[in-house]
LODRENRO-914773 format. One record per residue (C-alpha): x, z, y; residue number from 1; residue in three letters; chain. Coordinates in Angstrom, 3 decimals, decimal comma, always signed. Each point is the difference from the previous one (the first is absolute). Last residue first. Layout:
{{X; Z; Y}; NUM; 'Ala'; 'A'},
...
// end
This chain:
{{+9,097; -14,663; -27,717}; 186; 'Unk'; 'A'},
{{-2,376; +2,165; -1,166}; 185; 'Unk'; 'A'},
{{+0,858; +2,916; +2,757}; 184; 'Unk'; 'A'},
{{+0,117; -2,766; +2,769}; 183; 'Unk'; 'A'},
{{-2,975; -2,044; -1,495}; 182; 'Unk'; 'A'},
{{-1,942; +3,663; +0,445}; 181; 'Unk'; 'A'},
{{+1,562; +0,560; +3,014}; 180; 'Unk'; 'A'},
{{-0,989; -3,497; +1,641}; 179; 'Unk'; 'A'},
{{-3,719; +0,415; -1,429}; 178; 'Unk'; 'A'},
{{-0,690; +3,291; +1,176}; 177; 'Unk'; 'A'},
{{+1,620; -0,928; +4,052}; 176; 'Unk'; 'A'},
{{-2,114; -3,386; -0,496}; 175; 'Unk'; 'A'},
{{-2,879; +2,151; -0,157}; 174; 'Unk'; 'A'},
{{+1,203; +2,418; +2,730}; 173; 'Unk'; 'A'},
{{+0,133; -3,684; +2,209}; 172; 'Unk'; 'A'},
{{-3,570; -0,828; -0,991}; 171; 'Unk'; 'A'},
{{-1,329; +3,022; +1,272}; 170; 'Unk'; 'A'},
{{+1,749; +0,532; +3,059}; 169; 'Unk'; 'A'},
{{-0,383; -3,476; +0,831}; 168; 'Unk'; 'A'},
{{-3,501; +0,320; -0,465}; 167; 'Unk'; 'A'},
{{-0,555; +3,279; +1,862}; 166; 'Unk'; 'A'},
{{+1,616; -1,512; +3,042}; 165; 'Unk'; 'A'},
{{-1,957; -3,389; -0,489}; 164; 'Unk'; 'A'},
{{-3,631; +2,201; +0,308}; 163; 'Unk'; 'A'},
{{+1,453; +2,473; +2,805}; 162; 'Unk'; 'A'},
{{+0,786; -2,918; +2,196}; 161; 'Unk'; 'A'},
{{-3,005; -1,699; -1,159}; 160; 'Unk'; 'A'},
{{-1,673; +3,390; +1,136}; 159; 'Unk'; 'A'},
{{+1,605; +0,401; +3,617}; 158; 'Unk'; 'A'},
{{-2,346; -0,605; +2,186}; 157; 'Unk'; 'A'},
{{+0,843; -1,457; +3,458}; 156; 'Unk'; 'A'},
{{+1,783; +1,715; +2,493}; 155; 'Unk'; 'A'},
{{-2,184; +1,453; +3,179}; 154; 'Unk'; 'A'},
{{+0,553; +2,931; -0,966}; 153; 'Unk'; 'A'},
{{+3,773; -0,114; +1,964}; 152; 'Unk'; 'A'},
{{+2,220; +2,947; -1,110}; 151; 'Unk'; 'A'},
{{-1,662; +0,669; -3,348}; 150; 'Unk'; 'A'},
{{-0,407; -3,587; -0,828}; 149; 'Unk'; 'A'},
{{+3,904; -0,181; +0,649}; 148; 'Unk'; 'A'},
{{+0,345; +2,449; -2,195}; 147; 'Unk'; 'A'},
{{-1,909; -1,242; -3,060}; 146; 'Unk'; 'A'},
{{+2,223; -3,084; +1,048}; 145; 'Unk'; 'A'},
{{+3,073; +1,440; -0,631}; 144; 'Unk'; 'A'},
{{-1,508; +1,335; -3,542}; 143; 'Unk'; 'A'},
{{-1,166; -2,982; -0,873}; 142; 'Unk'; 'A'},
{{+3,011; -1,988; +0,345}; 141; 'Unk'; 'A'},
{{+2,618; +2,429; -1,565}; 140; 'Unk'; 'A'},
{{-2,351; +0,065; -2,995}; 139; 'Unk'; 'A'},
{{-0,185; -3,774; +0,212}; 138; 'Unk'; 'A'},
{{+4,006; -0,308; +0,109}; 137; 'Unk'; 'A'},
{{+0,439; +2,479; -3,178}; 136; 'Unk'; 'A'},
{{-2,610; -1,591; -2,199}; 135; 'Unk'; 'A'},
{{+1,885; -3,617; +0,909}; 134; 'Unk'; 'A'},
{{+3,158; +1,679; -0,337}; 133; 'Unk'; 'A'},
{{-1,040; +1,391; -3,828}; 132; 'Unk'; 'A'},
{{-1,559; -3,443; -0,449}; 131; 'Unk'; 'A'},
{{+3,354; -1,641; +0,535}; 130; 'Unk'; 'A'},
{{+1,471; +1,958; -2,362}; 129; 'Unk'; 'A'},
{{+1,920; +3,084; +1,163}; 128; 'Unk'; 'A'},
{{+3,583; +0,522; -2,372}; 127; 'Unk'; 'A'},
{{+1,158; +3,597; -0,591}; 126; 'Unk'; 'A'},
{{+2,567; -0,171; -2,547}; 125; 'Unk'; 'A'},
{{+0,917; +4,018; -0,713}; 124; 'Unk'; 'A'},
{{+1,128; -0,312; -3,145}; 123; 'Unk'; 'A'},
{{+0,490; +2,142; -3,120}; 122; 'Unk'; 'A'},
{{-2,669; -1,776; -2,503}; 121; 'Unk'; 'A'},
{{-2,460; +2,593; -0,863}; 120; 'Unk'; 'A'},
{{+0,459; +2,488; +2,396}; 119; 'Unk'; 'A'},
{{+0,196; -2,253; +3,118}; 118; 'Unk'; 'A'},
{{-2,657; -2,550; -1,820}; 117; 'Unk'; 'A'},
{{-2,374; +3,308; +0,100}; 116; 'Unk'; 'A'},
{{+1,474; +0,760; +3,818}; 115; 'Unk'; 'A'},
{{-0,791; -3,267; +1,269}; 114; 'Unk'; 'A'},
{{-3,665; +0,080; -1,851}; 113; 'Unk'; 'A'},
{{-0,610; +3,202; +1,782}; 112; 'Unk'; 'A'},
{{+0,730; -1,120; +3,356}; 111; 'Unk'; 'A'},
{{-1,804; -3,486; -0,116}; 110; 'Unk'; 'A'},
{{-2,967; +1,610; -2,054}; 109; 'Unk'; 'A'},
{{+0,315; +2,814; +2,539}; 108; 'Unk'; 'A'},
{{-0,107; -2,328; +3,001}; 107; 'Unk'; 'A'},
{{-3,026; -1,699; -1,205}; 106; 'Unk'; 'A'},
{{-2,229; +2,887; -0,765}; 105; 'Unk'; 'A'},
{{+0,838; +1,252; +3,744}; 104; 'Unk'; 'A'},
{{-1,225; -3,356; +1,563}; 103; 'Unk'; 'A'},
{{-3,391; +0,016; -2,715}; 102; 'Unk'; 'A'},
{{-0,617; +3,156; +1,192}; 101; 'Unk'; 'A'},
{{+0,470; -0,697; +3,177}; 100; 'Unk'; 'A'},
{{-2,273; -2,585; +0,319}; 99; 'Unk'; 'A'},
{{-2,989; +1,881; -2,341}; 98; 'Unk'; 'A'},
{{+0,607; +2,524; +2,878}; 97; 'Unk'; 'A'},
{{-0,793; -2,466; +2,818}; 96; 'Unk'; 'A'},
{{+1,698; -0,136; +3,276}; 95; 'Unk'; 'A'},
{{-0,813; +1,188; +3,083}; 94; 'Unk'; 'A'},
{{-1,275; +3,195; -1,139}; 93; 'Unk'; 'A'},
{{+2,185; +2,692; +1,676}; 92; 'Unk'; 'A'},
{{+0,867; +1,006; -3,398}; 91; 'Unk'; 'A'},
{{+0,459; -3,627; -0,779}; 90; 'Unk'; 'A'},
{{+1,856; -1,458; +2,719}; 89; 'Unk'; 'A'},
{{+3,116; +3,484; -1,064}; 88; 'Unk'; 'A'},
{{-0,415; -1,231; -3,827}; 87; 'Unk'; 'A'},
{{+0,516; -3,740; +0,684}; 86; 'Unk'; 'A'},
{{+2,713; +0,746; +2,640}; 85; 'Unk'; 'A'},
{{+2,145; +2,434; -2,201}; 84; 'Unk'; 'A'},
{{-0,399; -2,091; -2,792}; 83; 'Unk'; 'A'},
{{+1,047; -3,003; +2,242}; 82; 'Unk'; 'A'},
{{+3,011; +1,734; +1,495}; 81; 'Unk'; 'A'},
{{+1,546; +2,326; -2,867}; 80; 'Unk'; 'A'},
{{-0,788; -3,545; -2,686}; 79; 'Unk'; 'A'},
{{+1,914; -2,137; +2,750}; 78; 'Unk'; 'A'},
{{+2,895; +2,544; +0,276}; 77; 'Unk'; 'A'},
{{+0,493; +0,533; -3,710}; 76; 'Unk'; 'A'},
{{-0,176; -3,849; -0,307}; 75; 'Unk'; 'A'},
{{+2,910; -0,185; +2,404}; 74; 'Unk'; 'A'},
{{+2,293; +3,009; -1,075}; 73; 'Unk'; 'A'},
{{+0,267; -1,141; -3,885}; 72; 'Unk'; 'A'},
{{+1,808; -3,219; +1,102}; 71; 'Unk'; 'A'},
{{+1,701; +0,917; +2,737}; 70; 'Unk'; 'A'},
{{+1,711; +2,743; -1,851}; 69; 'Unk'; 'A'},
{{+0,953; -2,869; -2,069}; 68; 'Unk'; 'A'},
{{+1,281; -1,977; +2,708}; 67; 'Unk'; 'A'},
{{-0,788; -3,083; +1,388}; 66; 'Unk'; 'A'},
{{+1,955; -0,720; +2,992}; 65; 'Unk'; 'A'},
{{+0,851; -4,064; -0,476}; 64; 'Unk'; 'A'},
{{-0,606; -1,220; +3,811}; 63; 'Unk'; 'A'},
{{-3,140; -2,334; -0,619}; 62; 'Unk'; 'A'},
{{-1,027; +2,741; -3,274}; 61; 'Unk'; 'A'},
{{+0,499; +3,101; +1,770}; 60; 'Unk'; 'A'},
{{-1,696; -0,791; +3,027}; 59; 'Unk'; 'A'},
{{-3,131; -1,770; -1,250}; 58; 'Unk'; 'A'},
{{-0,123; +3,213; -1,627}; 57; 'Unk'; 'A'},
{{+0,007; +1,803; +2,294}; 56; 'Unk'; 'A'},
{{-2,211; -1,573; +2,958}; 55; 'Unk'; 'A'},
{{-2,958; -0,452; -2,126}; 54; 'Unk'; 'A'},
{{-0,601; +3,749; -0,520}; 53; 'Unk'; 'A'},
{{+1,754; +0,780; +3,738}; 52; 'Unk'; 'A'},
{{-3,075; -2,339; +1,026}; 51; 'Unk'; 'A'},
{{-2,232; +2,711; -1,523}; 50; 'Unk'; 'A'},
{{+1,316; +2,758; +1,238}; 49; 'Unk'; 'A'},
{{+0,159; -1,405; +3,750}; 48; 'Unk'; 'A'},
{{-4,514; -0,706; -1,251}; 47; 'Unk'; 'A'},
{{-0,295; +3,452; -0,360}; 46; 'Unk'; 'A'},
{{+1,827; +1,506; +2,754}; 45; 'Unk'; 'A'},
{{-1,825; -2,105; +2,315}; 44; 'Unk'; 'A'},
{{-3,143; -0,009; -1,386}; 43; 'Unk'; 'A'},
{{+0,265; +3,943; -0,141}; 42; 'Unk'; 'A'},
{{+1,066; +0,219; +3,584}; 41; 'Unk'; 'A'},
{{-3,244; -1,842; +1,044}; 40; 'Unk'; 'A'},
{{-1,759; +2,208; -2,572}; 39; 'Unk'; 'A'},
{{+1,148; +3,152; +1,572}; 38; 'Unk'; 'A'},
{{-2,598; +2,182; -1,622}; 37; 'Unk'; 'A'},
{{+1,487; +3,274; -0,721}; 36; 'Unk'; 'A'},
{{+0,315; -0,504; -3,789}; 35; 'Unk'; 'A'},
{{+0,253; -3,872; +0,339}; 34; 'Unk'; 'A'},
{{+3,024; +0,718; +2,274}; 33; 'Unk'; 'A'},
{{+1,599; +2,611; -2,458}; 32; 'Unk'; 'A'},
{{-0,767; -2,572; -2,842}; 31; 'Unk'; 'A'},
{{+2,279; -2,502; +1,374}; 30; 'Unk'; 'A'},
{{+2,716; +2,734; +1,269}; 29; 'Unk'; 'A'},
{{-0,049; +1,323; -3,361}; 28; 'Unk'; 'A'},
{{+0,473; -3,523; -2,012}; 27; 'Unk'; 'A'},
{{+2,609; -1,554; +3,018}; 26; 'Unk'; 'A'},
{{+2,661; +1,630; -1,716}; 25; 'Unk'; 'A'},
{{-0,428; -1,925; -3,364}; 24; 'Unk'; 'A'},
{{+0,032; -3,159; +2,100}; 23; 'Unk'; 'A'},
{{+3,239; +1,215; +1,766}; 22; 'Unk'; 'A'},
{{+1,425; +0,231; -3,305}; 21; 'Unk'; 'A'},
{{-1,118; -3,748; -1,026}; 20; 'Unk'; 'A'},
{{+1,747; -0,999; +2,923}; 19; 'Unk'; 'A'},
{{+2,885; +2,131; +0,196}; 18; 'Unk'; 'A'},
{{+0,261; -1,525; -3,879}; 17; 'Unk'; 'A'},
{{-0,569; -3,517; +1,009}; 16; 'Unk'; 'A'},
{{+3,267; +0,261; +2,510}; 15; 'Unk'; 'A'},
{{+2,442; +1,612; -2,138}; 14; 'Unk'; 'A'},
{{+0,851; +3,602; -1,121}; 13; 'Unk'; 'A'},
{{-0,143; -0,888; -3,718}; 12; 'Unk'; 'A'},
{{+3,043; -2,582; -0,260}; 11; 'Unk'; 'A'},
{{+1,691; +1,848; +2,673}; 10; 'Unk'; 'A'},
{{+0,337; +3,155; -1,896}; 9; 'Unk'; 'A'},
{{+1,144; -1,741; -3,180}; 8; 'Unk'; 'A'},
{{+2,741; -1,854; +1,527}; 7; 'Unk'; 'A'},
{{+1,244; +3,320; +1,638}; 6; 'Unk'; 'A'},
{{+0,083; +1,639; -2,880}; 5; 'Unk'; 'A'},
{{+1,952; -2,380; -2,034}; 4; 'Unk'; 'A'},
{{+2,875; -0,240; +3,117}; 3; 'Unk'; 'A'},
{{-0,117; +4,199; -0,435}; 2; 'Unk'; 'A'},
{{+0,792; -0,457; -3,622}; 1; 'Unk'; 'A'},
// end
């Protein structure tokens, strides 16, 4: 019994969880240095939370860590970072509202839908399409260099950023409906 727990311990405390943790960590310490206007320190903290996002779960797949708390705790983190972001840019105005919007909308298809197919069928298979990394990558993108603009002006404008970031989003909560609804039909 012991031996069992054990096993189970170390297959969640692993090397892309800590990282994925630490990513959830770095949320109030990001938004405490946009708060008080350590932008420098922002970039920093921003763009170490990002590279933990690619970091863990090329991790867990070359070295064979994936675990199901993994599972469920990256998206969470990535959805707590970039809404977070998206809503923190745009009260200060940096960002679009309509950008947001359309960031938030996303996530609670993706999160809503999960839970629907959760009811419905009794599984927890949480599988991101290549549109849903795509959508992730460019929100990542835009909001590191949203900071970097406001650290050095001289940065060039950001709207085709903004433009693919928005498409991405949009096309990859699309694919999110049509995936559950082939999932639940299927």
């Amino acid at each position: 019994m012991n031996e069992k727990m054990n096993n189970s311990s170390q297959r969640v405390i692993n090397l892309p969880n800590f990282l994925t943790i630490l990513r959830i960590l770095a949320i109030p310490l990001f938004v405490t240095t946009i708060i008080y206007h350590k932008y420098l320190i922002a970039l920093v903290v921003f763009i170490s939370a990002a590279i933990t996002d690619a970091l863990d779960g090329y991790i867990a797949r070359k070295t064979n860590q994936k675990t199901d708390i993994g599972g469920m705790l990256d998206p969470l983190a990535d959805k707590i970072l970039l809404t977070t972001s998206f809503v923190l840019f745009s009260y200060y105005e940096w960002t679009p509202i309509w950008l947001t919007i359309i960031v938030i909308t996303r996530d609670t298809i993706v999160v809503v839908g999960w839970f629907i197919i959760y009811l419905v069928r009794h599984t927890t298979i949480i599988k991101p399409s290549i549109l849903g990394k795509a959508a992730i990558a460019a929100q990542l993108i835009f909001i590191a260099y949203k900071i970097i603009q406001i650290n050095y002006a001289q940065f060039p404008d950001s709207t085709i950023l903004m433009i693919l970031t928005a498409f991405f989003t949009v096309i990859s909560g699309l694919h999110y409906i049509y995936k559950g609804f082939a999932y639940n039909n299927g």
